[in-house]
C-alpha positions in Angstrom: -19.4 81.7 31.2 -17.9 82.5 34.3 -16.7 86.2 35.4 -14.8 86.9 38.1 -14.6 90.6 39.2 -12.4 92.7 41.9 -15.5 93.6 43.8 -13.4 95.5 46.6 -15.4 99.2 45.6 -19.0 97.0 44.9 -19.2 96.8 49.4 -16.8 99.4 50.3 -17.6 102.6 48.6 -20.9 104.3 49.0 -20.9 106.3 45.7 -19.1 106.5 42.4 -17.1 103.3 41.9 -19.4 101.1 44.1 -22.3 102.7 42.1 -20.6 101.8 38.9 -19.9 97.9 40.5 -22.9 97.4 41.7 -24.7 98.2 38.6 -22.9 95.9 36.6 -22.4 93.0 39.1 -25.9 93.2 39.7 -27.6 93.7 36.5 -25.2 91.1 34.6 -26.2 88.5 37.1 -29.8 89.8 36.7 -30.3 89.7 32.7 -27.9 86.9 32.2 -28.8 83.6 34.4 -26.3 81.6 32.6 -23.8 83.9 33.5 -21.7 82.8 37.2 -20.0 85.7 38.8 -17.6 85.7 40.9 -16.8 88.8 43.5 -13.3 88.4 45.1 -13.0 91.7 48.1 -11.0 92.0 50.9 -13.8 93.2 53.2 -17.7 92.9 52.9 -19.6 95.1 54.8 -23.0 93.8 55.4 -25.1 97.2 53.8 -23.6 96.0 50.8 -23.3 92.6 50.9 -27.2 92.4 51.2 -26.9 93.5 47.0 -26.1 90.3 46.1 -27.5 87.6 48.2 -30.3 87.2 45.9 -28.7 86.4 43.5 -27.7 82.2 42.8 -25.4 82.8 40.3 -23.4 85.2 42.6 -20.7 84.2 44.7 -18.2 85.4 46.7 -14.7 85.2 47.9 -12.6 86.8 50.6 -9.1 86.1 52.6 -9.3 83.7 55.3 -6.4 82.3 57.7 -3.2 84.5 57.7 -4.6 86.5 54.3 -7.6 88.0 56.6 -4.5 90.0 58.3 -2.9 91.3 55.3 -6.4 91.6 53.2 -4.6 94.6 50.5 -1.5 92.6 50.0 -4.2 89.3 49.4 -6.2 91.4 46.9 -3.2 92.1 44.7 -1.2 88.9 44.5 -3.7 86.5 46.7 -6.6 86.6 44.6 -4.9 84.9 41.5 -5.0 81.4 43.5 -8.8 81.3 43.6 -9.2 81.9 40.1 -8.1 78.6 38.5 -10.3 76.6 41.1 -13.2 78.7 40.5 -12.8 78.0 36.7 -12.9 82.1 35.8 -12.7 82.6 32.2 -13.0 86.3 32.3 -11.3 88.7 35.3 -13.0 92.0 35.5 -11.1 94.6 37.6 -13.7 97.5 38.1 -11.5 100.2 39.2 -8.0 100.6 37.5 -6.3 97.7 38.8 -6.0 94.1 38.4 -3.7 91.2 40.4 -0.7 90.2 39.9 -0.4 86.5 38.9 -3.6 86.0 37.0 -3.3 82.8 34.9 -2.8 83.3 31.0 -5.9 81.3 30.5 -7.8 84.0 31.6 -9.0 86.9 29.4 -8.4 90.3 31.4 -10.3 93.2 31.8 -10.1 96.4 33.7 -12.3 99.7 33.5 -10.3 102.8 33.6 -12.4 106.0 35.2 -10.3 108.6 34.7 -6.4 109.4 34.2 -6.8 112.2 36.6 -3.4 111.8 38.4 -1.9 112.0 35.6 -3.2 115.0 34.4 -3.4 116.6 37.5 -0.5 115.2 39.9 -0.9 117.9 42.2 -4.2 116.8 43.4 -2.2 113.5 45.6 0.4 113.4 47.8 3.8 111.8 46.0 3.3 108.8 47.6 -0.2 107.9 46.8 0.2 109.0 43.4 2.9 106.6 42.7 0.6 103.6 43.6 -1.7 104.7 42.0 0.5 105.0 38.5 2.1 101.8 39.4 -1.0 99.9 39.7 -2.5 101.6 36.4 0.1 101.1 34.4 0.3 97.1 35.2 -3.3 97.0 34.7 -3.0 98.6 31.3 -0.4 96.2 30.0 -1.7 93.1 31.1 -5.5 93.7 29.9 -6.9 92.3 26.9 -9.3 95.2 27.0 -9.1 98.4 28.6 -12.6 99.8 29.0 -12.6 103.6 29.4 -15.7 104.6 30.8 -15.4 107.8 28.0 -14.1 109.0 24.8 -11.8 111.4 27.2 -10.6 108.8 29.1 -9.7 106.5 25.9 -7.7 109.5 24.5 -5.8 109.9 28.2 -5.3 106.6 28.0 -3.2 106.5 24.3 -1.7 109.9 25.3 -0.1 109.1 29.5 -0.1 105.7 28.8 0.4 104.8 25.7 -2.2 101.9 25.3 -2.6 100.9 22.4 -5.5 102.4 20.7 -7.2 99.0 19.2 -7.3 97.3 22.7 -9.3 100.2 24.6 -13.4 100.0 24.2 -15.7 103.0 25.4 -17.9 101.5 27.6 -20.5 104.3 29.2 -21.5 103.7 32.6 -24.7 104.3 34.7 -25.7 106.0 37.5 -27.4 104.6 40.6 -30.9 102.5 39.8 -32.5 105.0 42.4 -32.2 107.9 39.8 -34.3 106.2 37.2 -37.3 105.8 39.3 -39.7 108.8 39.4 -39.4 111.3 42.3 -42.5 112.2 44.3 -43.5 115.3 45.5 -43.8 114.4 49.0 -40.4 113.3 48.9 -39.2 116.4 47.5 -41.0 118.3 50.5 -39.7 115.4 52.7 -36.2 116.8 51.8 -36.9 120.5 52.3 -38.2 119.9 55.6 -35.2 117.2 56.4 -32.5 119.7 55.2 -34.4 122.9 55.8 -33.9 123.8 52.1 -35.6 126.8 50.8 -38.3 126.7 47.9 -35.9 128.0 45.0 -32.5 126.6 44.7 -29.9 125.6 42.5 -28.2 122.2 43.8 -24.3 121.5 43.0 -23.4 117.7 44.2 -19.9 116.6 44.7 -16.9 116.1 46.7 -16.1 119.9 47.5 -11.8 119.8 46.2 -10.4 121.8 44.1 -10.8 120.1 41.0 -14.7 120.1 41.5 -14.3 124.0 41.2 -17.1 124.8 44.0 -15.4 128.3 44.4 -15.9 129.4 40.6 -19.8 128.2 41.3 -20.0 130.3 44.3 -18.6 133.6 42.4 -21.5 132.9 39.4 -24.0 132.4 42.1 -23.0 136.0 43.4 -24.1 137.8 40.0 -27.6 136.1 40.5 -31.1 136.9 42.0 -31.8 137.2 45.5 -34.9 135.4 45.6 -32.0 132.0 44.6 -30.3 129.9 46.6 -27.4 127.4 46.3 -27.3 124.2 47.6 -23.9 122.5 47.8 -23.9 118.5 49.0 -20.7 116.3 49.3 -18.2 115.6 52.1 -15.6 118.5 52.1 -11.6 118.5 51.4 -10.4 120.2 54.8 -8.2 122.9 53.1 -10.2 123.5 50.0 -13.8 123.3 51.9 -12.5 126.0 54.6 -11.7 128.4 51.3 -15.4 127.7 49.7 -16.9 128.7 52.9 -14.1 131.8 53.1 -15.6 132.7 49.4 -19.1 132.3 50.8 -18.3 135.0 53.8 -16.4 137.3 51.6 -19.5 137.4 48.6 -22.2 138.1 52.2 -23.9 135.2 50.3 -24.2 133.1 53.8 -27.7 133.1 54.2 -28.0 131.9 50.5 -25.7 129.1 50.5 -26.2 126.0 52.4 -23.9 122.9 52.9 -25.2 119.6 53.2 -22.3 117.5 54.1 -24.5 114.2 55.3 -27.1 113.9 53.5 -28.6 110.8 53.1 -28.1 108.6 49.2 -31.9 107.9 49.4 -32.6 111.6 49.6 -30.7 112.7 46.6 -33.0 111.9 43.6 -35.4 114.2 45.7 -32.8 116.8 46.8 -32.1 117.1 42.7 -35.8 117.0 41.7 -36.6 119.7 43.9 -34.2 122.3 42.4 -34.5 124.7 39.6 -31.2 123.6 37.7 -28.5 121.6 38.5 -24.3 122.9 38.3 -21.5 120.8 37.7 -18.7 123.4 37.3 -15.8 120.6 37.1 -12.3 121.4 35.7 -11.6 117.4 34.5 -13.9 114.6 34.9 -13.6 110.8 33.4 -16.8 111.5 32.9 -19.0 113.6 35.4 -22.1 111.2 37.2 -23.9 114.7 38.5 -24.9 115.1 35.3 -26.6 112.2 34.4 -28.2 112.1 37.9 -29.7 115.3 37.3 -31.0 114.0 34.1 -32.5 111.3 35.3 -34.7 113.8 38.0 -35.4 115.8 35.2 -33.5 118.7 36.7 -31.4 121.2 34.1 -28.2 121.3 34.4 -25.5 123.9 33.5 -21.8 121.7 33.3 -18.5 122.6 31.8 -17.6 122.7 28.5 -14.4 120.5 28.6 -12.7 117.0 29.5 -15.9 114.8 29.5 -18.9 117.0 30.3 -20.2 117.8 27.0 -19.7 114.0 26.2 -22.5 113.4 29.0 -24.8 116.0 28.8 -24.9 116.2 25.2 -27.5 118.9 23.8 -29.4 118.8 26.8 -27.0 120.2 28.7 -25.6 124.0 28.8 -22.0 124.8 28.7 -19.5 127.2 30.2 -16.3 127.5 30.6 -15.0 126.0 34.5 -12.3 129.2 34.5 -15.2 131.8 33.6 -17.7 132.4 36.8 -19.7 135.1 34.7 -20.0 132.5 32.0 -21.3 130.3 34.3 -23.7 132.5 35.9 -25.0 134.0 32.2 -26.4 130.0 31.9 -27.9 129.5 34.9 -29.5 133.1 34.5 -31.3 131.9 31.2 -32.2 128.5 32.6 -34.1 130.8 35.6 -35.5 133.2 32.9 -36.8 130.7 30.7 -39.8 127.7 31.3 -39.3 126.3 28.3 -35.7 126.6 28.0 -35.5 124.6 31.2 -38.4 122.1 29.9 -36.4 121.9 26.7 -33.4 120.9 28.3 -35.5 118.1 30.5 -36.8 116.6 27.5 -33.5 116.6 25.7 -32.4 114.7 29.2 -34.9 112.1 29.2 -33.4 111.1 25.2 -29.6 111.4 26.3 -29.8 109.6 29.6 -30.8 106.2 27.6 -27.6 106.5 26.4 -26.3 105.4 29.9 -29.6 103.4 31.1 -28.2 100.3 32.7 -29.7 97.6 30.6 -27.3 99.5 28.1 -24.7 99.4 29.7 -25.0 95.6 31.1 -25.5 94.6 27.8 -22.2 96.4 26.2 -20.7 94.4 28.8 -22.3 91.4 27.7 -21.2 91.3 24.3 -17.7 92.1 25.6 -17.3 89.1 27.9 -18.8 87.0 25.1 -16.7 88.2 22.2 -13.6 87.3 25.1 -14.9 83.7 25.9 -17.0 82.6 22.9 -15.9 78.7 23.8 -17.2 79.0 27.6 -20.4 80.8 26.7 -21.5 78.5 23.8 -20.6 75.3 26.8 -23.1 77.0 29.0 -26.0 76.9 26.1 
């Protein structure tokens, strides 16, 4: 069986959808020798690229002559002319789109993450937002399988888009492999020291926007103990960051909050391990990564109660409402009082992050591309 996938977020993107293309590119090729992929991108930066080269059943394609000066317009209707010659059975696209052109022969398959501007147009200027429908809606009609990456998404999907409800599959995802391996404590002081971090904290990771809802976490974090801090990491929006750090001032909280706007990805497992609990205060999420990454360092975590969240945190998580800020502080408050509350929610992690464990979700995937290709696979045997 052969695979080709749209591999342009596996070397481009340092988090999220490279995390999610990564992981499957790499553990497919990993746990399934017989399996050929093929990873068509307009750029490959070398960090990434280093991912795959040891791999033999990995291969990769990019635009060369003329395409190499128009390398977006190549990935959407230049790809298709590799695909025949490289004998693809299956096209993967990983993040909402797929090329124009693909042969009929080919079974089609596109992961959807979220419908998030749909619901929530507002968040992109008009003219980004209609690409990004545009693209999204081809994709959807052209697939022979629609993978949402959550329940929430498959309804989102059959509700703005009207895709047919028997072609959609929930397909979890992962986080990063770096999660899953056990934190020391000398890296967690490592980070401390690095990020001059006090001993108690309480860490909230993500792209600080609107939708992410760091301003609600800031007001709960004002109705807790003094002896707390809040640690909040991710690259800012300029508008919405400048009012966080407003709230901050206004709340006299600045000696209690910290920013960490660079930290390094190797130091994150250690920057979650070392809090006391984890807060993931989103308003809509396709499905919400923070929490299974503070899962995986055995860190509590205290995540909304809507969209997605409660589909990945299950009953190890605790809920509150995103609109609610005393909500929100009346969990983390219980999750600072209590040992074994907090040690009961780690131990509920450790059962409902194998839900998501990668050799899970590589395998899902597996059966997928088979059930599409039976004929190529049973060649390969």
């Amino acid at each position: 069986m052969i695979v080709g996938f749209d591999a342009k977020r596996a070397f481009q993107n340092f988090t999220g959808l490279g995390n999610y293309s990564r992981m499957l590119i790499c553990g497919l090729a990993q746990e399934h020798n017989e399996v050929r992929s093929f990873l068509y991108a307009p750029e490959m930066s070398g960090e990434y690229k280093s991912y795959f080269s040891g791999y033999a059943n990995i291969s990769t394609r990019q635009p060369s002559g003329i395409d190499r000066s128009v390398p977006n317009i190549w990935r959407r209707w230049g790809v298709a002319v590799h695909l025949k010659g490289d004998k693809i059975d299956i096209f993967h696209g990983l993040s909402h789109e797929l090329p124009h052109g693909i042969p009929h022969s080919i079974k089609k398959v596109v992961t959807m993450h979220d419908l998030i501007v749909w619901r929530y147009p507002q968040y992109y200027k008009a003219f980004d937002r209609r690409v990004h429908r545009i693209k999204q809606r081809h994709a959807c009609r052209i697939a022979d399988v629609v993978v949402a990456i959550s329940e929430q998404t498959k309804q989102d999907l059959i509700k703005f888009l009207h895709v047919p409800e028997s072609k959609i599959r929930v397909l979890y995802q992962s986080c990063d492999q770096q999660f899953w391996e056990p934190v020391k404590e000398s890296d967690i002081e490592y980070v401390r020291e690095q990020y001059s971090l006090p001993e108690k904290y309480i860490i909230c990771v993500g792209t600080v926007e609107d939708r992410k809802n760091q301003k609600a976490v800031v007001k709960a974090f004002s109705e807790l103990p003094e002896d707390v801090h809040l640690v909040i990491v991710g690259r800012s929006h300029k508008i919405y960051g400048v009012e966080v750090k407003a709230e901050v001032r206004s709340r006299k909280l600045s000696g209690r909050v910290h920013f960490i706007t660079d930290a390094d990805f190797s130091d994150f497992p250690a920057l979650y391990a070392g809090a006391v609990a984890s807060v993931y205060a989103s308003k809509f999420e396709g499905f919400g990564i923070p929490i299974l990454e503070s899962m995986c360092c055995d860190t509590p975590v205290v995540t909304s109660n809507v969209s997605s969240m409660p589909e990945a945190g299950g009953d190890a998580a605790l809920y509150a409402s995103p609109e609610d800020p005393h909500e929100i502080a009346q969990q983390l408050q219980r999750l600072l009082d209590d040992p074994a509350l907090r040690q009961e929610c780690v131990e509920k992690g450790r059962v409902q992050r194998q839900k998501f464990s990668a050799e899970n979700i590589v395998a899902d995937f597996y059966n997928l591309y088979c059930s599409l290709a039976p004929e190529s696979l049973r060649s390969d045997d």
